[in-house]
N, C-alpha and C positions, 0 to 999 in steps of 0.2 A: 377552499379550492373548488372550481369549477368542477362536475363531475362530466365529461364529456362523450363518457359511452352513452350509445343506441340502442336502448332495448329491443331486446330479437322483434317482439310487436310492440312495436312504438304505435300504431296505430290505437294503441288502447293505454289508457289509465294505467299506471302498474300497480297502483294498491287496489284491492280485492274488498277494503271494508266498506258497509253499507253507507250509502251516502257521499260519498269521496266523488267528485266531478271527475266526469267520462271523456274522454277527446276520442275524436274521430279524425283522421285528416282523408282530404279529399286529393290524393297524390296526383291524380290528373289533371288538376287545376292547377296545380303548386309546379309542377315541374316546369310548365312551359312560361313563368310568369318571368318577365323583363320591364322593369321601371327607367328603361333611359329612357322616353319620352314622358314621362311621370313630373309635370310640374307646377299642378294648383295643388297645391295642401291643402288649405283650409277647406274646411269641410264646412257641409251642409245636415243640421240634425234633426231630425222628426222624433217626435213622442207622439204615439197615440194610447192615449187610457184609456180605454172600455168600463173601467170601475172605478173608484176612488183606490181601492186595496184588493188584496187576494182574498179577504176576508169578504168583501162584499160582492162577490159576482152575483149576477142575476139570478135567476131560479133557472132561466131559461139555458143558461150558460153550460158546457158542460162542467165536473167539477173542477179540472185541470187549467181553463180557461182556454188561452192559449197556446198552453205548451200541449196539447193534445194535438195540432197541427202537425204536419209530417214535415222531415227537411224537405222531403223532394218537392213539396207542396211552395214553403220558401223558395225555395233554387227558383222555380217556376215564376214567381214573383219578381227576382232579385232578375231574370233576364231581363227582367220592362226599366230595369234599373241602369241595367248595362255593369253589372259586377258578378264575381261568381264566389262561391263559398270555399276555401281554403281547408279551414278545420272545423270542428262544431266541439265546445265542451257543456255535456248536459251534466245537469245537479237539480237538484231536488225543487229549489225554487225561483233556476232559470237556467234558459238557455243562451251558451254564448257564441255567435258565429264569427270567427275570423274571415274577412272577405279581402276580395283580391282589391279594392279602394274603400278600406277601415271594417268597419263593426255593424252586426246589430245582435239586438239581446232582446229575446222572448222570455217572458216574466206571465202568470198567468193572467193578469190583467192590465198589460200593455204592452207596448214595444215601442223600441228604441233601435231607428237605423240611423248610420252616420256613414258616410259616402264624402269621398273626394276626389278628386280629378275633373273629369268631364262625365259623371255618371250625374243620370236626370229620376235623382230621388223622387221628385213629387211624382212620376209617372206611374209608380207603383203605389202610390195611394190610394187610389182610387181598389184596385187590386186587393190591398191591404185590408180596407172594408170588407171588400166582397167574401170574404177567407174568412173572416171573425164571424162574420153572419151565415154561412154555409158549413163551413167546418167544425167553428166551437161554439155557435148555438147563442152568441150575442145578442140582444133584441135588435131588429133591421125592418129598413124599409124593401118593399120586394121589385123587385127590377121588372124592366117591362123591354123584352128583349126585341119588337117589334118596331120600338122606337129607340131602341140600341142601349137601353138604360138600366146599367148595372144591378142589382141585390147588395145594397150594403149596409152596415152596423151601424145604428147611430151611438160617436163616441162621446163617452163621459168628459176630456177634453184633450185640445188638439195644439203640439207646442211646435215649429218648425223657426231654427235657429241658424246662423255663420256670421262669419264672420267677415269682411268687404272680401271680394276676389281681387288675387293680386293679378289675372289674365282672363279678365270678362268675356274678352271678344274671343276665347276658344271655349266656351259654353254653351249646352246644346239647350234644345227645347224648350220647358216653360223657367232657366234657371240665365234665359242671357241677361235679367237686369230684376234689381227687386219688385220694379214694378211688376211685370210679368208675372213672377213667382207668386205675389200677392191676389193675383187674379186669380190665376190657378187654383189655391186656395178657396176665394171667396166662391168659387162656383164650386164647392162642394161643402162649404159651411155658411149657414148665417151669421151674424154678428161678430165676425172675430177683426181681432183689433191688431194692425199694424205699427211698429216702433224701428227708430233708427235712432243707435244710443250710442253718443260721444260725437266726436267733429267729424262735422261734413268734412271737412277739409284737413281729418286726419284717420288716424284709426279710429274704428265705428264698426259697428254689431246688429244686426238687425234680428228682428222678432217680430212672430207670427203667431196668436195665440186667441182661444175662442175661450167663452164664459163655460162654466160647469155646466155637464147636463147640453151639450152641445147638439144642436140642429141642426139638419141637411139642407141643404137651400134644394128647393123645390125643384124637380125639373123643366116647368114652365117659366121660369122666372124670366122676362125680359129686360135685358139690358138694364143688369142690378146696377145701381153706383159702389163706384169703386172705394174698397177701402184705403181711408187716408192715412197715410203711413204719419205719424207722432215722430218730432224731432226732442228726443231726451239729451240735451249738451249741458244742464245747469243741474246741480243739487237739487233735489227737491224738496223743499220745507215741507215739512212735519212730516218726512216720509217713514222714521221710526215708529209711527204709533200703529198702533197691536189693532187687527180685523179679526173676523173670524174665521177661523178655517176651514176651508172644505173637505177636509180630509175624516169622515165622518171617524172613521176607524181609529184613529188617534195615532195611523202610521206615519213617523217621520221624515220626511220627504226632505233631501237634503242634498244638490248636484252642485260640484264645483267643476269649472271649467277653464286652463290654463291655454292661450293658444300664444306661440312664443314665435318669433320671428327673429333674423338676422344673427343665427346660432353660431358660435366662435368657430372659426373654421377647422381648427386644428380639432379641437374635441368631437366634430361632426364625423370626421373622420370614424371613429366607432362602428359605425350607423352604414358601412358599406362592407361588403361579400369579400372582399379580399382582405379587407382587417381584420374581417370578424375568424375567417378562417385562419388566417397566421397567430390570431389569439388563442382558436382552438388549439391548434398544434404545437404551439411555446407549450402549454397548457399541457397537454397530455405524452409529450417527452419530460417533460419536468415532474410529472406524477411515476412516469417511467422510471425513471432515475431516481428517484426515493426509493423507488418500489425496490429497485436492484441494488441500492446501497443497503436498506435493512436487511434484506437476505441475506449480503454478503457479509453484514457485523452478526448475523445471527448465525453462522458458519462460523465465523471467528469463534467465536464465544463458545461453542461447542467445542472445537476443535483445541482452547487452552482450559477445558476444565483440568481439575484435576482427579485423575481417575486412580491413582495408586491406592484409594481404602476399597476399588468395588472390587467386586469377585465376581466371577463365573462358575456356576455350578457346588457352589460353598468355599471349595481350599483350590481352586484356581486364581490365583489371582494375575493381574495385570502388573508387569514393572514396568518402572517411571519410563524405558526406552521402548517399549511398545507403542504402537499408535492402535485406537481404535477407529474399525470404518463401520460409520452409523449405516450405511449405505448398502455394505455389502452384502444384503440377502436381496437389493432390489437389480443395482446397477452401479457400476465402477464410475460413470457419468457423472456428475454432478451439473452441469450447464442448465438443464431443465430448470435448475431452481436460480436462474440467472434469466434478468430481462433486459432488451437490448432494443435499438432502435431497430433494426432490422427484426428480431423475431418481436414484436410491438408494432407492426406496422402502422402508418397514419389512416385512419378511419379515412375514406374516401369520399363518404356524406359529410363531415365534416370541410371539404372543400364544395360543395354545392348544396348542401341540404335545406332547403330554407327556415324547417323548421327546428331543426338541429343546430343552427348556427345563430338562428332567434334567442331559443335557451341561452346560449352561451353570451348574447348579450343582453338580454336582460342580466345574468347573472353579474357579470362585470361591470356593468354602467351602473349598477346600483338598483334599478325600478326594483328588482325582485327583493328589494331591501322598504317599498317604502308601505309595504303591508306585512312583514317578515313574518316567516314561518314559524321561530318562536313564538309570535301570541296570533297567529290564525294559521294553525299548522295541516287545517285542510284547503287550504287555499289553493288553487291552481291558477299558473300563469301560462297561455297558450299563446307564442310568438314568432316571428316569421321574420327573415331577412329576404328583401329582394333582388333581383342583381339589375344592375351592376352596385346598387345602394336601394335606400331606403327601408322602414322597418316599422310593423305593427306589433300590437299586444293587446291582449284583452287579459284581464283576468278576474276570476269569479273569485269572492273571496265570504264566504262561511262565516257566518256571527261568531265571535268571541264564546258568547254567552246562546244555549238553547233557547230557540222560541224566537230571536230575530230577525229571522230569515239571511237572507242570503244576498250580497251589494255584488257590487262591480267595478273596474277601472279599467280603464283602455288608452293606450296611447299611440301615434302615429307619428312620425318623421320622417321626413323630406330635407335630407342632408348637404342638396346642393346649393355653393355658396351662392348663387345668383338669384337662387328663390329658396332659403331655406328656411323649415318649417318646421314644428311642433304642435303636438296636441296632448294634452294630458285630461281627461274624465273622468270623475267618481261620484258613484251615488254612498259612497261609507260614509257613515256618521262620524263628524268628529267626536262624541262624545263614546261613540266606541273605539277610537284610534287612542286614547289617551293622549293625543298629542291637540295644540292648536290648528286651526287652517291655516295661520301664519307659519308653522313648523313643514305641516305638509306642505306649501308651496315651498318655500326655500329650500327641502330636500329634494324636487322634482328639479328647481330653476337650477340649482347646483350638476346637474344631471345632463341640461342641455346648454347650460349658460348659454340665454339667448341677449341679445342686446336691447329687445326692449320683451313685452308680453303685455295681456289682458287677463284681467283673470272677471270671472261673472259667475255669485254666486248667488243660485235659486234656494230660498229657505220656505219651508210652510211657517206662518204666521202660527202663535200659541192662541187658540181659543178667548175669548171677550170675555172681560171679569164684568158680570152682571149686577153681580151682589156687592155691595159696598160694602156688608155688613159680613162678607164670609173673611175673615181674618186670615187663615192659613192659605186661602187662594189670589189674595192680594200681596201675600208675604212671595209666596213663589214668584209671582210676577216681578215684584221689585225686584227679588235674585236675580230671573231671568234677562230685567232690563239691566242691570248692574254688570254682568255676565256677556249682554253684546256690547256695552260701553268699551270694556275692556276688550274684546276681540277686535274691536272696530280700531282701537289705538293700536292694538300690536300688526293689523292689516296695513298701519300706517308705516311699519317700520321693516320694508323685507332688504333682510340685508343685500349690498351690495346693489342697491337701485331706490331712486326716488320714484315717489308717488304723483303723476303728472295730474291724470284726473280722478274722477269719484262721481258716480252719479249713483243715487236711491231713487229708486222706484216702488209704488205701492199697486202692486197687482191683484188680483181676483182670490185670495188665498195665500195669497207668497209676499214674499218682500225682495226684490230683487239688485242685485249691487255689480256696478261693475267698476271696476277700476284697472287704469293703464301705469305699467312703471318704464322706466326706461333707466341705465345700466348709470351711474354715476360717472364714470371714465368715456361716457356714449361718444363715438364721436362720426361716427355715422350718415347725419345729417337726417333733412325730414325722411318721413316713414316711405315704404315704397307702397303708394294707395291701391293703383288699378283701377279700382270701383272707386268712383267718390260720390256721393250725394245718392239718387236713388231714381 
């Protein structure tokens, strides 16, 4: 059962033990926030790494990387974004920001923002450097304020992702077309390489991404040529074979990402302010009402023992026509021990609360089920209803196992049927889930049943068997390749939907897959594009 009370400070964590993820909520942000004119979902994602790992910050770095940055430092940033900060959950090995258009998550050696609506992410990049290199001591190039030219971090690498806009032409600044964004871009990095994966001429995903060890393009640089954005629409042969990885540390890098479209109307439903509070309140008269029916059989039950062997005082005893009153040294009343809707009343943040009625569903739609508290029982999920709809989440979820560090998931919906939307994101390892990624998709697509979706997943490549002659390291590898044969055949099968496309890609370090399904019963027709081609 939902538990639906409001801790007196909710503004904080209620458990007390070391290490337990901290919420803060930012009630001035939260109170005045309205999503009826709220209607690009999909969202726009940057990663910037400064390190390869937390393990390898620089010397120059402080020890914390990143997370030594201040919110208010953020905030400051996130205006150039056009978003504001809702909640913040800190933990040990990152910070999670709830914002009023999705997420970003400070890790000590990078970050991760995701923005949706008409917020112009790439504008706070630029920022973003400037922050890593003055605040947490990044190695950087130094700004020349004379000629208006920032101090910024050169980053280790640089990932900026979405998915096509389904409402291009209400896009601000450098985000009204991919071309655009890609410029933007290139004037702040050298060689980074452009990609548009799956049909021009249907759903499609584009990618922004620079080689390890990434360079500043120069501030003289005149009239660089432009990066040529790569059309990935075809399988690519021999795209399984194993590179080497850059991931010096041997940390498992591992992001899946679900973006789902054309969400069953009825079930979207969920996902708005007025459902979610009529569920609170069924919810918490129904806890009511247990509450006062065990009382009143525990009354009962008192009231027919039988008391003819006790005695008072030794040779007093009680006969069978006596009654005894438990009560009678406090009060003749008994009601007190009686709840009712009236002395129960209905929480009243419960009918507005955005973050109070997030809980509530996450609890009920299941998400708070697809990292459960049985096996990551420090987990925290920090979530927010909009009004008059929509609905975000982040949540930080704590290794299993000491010594892992600490993932993340985050999810976003846009419930209205004429543009509805999903996002689902996590860096957990499946091999700490004990489940497949085919498993974890088909618990989240159960969740939103959209009519079609993408799902695109980034892996680090396993390091290059050099030695032909080391036996136990060529055995692993066979597992290994045995091991994605087998995930890649059950990706083929997510129930309740075929597999349209598949494209593999062999990137700098990664190996990357995306694939489109659409609902078997679809009847829909073609996708709704907005953006097509580039």
């Amino acid at each position: 059962m939902v538990n639906t009370d409001i801790p007196k400070h909710y503004t904080a964590s209620p458990s007390s033990i070391s290490g337990t993820p901290h919420l803060t909520i930012n009630r001035d942000v939260a109170r005045d926030l309205d999503s009826t004119n709220v209607f690009e979902g999909p969202e726009k994602l940057l990663e910037v790494w400064f390190s390869a790992s937390p393990a390898s910050l620089p010397g120059s770095a402080t020890p914390h990387g990143l997370k030594i940055v201040s919110s208010d430092t953020w905030k400051e940033m996130l205006d150039l974004v056009n978003c504001q900060v809702l909640s913040i959950v800190e933990s040990e090995h990152v910070d999670a920001y709830l914002l009023s258009e999705s997420s970003m998550f400070v890790f000590p050696h990078k970050l991760i923002l995701k923005t949706c609506g008409t917020t112009t992410l790439l504008s706070g990049l630029p920022r973003i450097l400037e922050i890593a290199a003055l605040a947490a001591g990044f190695p950087h190039v130094v700004g020349n304020p004379v000629n208006c030219i920032a101090t910024a971090a050169t980053p280790y690498r640089v990932f900026y992702s979405r998915k096509n806009f389904l409402f291009p032409d209400l896009q601000r600044g450098p985000h009204r077309s991919w071309r655009d964004e890609v410029k933007s871009l290139d004037k702040l990095f050298l060689g980074g390489s452009a990609y548009m994966i799956g049909k021009m001429n249907g759903e499609h995903w584009y990618l922004y991404l620079t080689e390890p060890n990434t360079v500043l393009t120069p501030p003289a640089t005149p009239d660089r040529i432009e990066t040529e954005t790569k059309i990935l629409d075809l399988p690519v042969a021999g795209a399984g074979t194993m590179g080497q990885i850059d991931n010096v540390d041997g940390e498992h890098d591992e992001t899946l990402e679900l973006l789902m479209t054309d969400l069953e109307e009825d079930n979207a439903k969920q996902f708005y302010l007025e459902h979610a509070s009529a569920v609170a309140e069924g919810r918490h008269f129904q806890r009511a009402h247990k509450i006062r029916m065990a009382e009143q059989t525990h009354l009962k039950t008192i009231n027919e023992c039988d008391l003819e062997h006790m005695s008072l005082h030794g040779d007093d005893c009680i006969d069978n026509g006596d009654t005894l009153d438990v009560f009678s040294n406090t009060s003749s009343d008994s009601s007190e021990f009686y709840s009712s809707e009236d002395e129960d009343p209905f929480p009243t943040e419960l009918t507005t609360e955005g973050h109070a009625l997030g809980t509530v569903v996450s609890e009920c739609s299941g998400l708070a089920d697809v990292y459960s508290a049985s096996k990551y029982p420090d987990a925290r999920i920090d979530a927010y209803i909009f009004s008059p709809c929509g609905f975000s989440a982040n949540g930080v979820v704590p290794a299993a196992q000491a010594g892992d560090g600490t993932h993340y998931f985050t999810v976003h919906v846009t419930p209205e049927p004429h543009c509805s939307y999903a996002s689902f994101e996590t860096n957990v390892p499946s091999r700490q889930t004990g489940k497949e990624t085919a498993e974890v998709i088909e618990q989240v697509v159960n969740i939103f049943k959209p009519g079609r979706f993408s799902v695109t997943l980034f892996e680090a490549k396993p390091p290059e068997i050099w030695d032909e002659n080391d036996l136990d390291a060529l055995a692993e590898l066979k597992a290994a390749e045995r091991q994605a044969a087998r995930k890649n055949a059950r990706m083929e099968s997510i129930k309740g939907y075929r597999r349209v496309d598949r494209i593999v890609h062999d990137l700098e370090g990664y190996e990357l897959v995306f694939r489109y399904y659409e609902r078997w019963d679809w009847e829909g027709g073609a996708p709704r594009l907005g953006e097509v081609g580039y």
